[in-house]
N, C-alpha and C positions, 0 to 999 in steps of 0.2 A: 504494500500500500504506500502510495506515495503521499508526500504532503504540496498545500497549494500556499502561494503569495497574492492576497490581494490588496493593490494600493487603492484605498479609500480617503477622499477628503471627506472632512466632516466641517461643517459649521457650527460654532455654537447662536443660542438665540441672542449672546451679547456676550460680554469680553469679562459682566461678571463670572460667570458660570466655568471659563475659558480651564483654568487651572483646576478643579473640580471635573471637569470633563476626562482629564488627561489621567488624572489621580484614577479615576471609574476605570480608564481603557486599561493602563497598567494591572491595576491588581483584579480585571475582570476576563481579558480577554489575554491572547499569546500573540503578545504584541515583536514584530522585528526590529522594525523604526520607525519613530516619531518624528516631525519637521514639521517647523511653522514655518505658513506660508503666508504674507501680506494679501490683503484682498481690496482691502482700502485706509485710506487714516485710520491708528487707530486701530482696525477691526483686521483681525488675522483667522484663518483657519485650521485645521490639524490637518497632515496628510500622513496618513497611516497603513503601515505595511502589515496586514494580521500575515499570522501561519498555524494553518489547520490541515486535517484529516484531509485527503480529496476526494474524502465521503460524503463530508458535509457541503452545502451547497451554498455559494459568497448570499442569495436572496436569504437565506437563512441569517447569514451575518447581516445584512442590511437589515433587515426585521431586526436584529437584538442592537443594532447602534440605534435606530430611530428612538429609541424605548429610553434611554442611557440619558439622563436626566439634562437640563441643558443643551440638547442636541436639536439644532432648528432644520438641519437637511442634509443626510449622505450620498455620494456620488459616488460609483465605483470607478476607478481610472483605469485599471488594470488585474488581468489574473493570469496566473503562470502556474507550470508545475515546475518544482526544487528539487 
């Protein structure tokens, strides 16, 4: 069984929640890397590399980021097998 990489930006709904987002992904998900990306003054994004089973399926993962308190919209950018 192999495992997948999916790069996903995530927005938060504001730049309180920003740092509490990041805290959630670490000790929730299996995370590879993290990177802030500017979006505008000010207001930045997370774009985040998970790594999973390539059992599970990334709509699966979009479903549990939506949910992840703080989180206004995720984008998947990218999937690959490692």
């Amino acid at each position: 069984m192999g495992k997948v990489a999916v790069l996903v930006k995530i927005f938060p709904t504001d730049m309180e929640h920003y740092d509490s987002i990041k805290e959630n992904l670490r000790k929730n998900f299996s995370v590879g890397r993290m990177d802030d990306e500017p979006v505008a003054f000010g207001f930045n994004c997370l774009k985040v590399v998970f790594i999973f089973d390539d059992k599970e399926g990334s709509g699966d993962l979009e479903e549990k980021l939506k949910k992840v308190d703080g989180v206004s919209e995720v984008q998947i950018e990218d999937v690959g097998l490692i």
